[in-house]
C-alpha positions as CSV (number, residue, x, y, z in Angstrom):
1,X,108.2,33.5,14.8
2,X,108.8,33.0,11.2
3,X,108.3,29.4,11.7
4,X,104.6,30.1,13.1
5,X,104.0,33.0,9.9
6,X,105.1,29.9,7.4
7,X,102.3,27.4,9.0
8,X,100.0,29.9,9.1
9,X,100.4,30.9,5.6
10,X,100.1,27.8,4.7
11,X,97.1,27.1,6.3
12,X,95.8,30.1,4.2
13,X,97.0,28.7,1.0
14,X,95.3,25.4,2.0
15,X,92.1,26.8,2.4
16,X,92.0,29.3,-0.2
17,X,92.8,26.2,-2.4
18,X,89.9,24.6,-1.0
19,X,87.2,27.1,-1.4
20,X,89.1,27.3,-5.2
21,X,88.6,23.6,-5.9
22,X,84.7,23.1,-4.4
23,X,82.0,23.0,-7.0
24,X,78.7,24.9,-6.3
25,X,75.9,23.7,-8.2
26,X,72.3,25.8,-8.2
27,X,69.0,24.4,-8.8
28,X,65.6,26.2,-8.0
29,X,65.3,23.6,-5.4
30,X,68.9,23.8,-3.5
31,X,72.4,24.7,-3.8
32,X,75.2,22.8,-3.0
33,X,78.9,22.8,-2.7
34,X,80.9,20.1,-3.3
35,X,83.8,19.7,-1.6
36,X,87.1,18.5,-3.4
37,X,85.9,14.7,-2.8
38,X,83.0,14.5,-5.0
39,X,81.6,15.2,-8.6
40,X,78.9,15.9,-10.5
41,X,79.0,13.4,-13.3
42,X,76.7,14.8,-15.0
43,X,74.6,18.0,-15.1
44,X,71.6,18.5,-13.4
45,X,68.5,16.8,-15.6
46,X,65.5,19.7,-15.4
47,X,62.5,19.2,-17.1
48,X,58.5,21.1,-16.4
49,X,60.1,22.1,-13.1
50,X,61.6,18.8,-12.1
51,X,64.6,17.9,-11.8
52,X,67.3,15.2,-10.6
53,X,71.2,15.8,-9.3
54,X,73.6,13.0,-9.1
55,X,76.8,13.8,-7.0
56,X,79.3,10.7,-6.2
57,X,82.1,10.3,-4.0
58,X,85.5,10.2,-6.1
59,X,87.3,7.6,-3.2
60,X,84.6,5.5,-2.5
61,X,81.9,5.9,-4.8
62,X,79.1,6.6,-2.5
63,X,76.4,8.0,-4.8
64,X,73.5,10.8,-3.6
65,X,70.5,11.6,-5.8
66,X,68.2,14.0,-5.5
67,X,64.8,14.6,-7.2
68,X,62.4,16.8,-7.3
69,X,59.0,16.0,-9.1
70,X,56.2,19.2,-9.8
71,X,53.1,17.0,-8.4
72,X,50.9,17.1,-5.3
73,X,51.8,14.0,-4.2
74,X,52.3,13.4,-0.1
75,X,55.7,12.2,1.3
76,X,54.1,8.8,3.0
77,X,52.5,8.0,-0.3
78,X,55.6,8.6,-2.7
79,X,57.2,6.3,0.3
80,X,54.9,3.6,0.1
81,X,55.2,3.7,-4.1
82,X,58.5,3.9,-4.0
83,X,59.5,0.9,-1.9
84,X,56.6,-1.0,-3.5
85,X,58.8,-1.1,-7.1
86,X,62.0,-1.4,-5.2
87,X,60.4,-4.6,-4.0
88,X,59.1,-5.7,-7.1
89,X,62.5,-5.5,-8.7
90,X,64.0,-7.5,-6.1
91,X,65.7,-5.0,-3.4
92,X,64.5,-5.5,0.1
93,X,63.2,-2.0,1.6
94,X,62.1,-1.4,5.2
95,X,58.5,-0.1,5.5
96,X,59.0,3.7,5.4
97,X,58.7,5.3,8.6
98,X,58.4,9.3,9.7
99,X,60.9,11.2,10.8
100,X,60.5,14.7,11.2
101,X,58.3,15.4,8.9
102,X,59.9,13.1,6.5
103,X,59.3,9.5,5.3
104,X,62.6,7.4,5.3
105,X,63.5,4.0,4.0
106,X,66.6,1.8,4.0
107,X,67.5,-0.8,1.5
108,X,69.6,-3.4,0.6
109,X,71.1,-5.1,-2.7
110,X,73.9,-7.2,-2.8
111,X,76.5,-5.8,-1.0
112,X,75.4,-2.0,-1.2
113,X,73.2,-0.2,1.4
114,X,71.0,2.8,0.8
115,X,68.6,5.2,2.2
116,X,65.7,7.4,0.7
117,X,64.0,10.6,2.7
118,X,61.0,11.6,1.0
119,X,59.4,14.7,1.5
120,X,56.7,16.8,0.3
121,X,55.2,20.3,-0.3
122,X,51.8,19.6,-1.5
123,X,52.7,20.9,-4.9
124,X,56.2,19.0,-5.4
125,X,57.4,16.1,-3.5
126,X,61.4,14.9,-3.4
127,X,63.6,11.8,-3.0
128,X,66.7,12.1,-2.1
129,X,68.7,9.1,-1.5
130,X,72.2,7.9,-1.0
131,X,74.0,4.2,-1.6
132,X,76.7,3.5,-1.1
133,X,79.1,0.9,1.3
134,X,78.9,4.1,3.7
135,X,75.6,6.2,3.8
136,X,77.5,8.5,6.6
137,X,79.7,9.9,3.7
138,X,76.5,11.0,1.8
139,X,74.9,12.7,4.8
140,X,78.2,14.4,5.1
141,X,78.2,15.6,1.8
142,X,73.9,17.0,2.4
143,X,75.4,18.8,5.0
144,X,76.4,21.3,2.6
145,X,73.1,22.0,0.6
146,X,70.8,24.7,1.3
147,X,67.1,24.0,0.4
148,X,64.7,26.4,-0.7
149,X,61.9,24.6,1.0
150,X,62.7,23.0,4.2
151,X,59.3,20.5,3.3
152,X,61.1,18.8,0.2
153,X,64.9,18.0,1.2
154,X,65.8,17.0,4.9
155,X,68.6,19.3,7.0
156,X,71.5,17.0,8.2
């Protein structure tokens, strides 16, 4: 019995640690916890209601952006912009396709891999995009924001 008290104390002390360590960050847009794992390198840049977040992974450096841009600009048409200047400074992008009410591109440069969901409100539109060697380990992390508008930032 006093074996099975110490493990679940334990446990207790584990997860309080946890909850002690995670980071949450707030914007108008989302909020976001960040478990133990990741950072925030630096703070969020806000600016006539935009703003961008930069989170990285601390073991593998996986990297996940997010912006958020005050103009009524259409998801397809930030997309097809977007991939346009990736092209032009040499990263290979496939043709943005919907998903859900999102647009959604993959990339490629050197030995990184990356992948942008764009979405829109009709009065803001976001990119949010992860590279990294493992994209999975960014989705994981967007698993723990909450968006204000389900239109600009995809659920995962």
């Amino acid at each position: 019995m006093k074996k099975t008290l110490s493990l679940v104390l334990a446990a207790v002390l584990i997860m309080s640690a946890a909850v002690v360590f995670a980071t949450e960050v707030k914007t108008p847009h989302f909020t976001i916890t960040l478990p133990a794992d990741w950072i925030q390198p630096s703070e969020v840049i806000s600016q006539q209601g935009s703003s961008v977040a930069l989170f990285q992974n601390k073991s593998n450096g996986t990297a996940v952006t997010i912006t958020i841009v005050d103009a009524p600009m259409s998801a397809k048409d930030v997309a097809e912009q977007t991939t346009a200047n990736m092209k032009s400074g040499g990263m290979s992008p496939s043709t943005p396709k919907e998903e859900n009410g999102f647009y959604v591109s993959t990339f490629e440069q050197g030995s990184g891999k990356g992948i942008s969901y764009f979405g829109s409100n009709g009065k803001a539109f976001a990119v949010t995009t992860i590279v990294g060697s493992d994209v999975a380990v960014g989705k994981d992390l967007l698993k723990h924001l909450k968006a204000t508008d389900a239109k600009l930032i995809p659920s995962f």
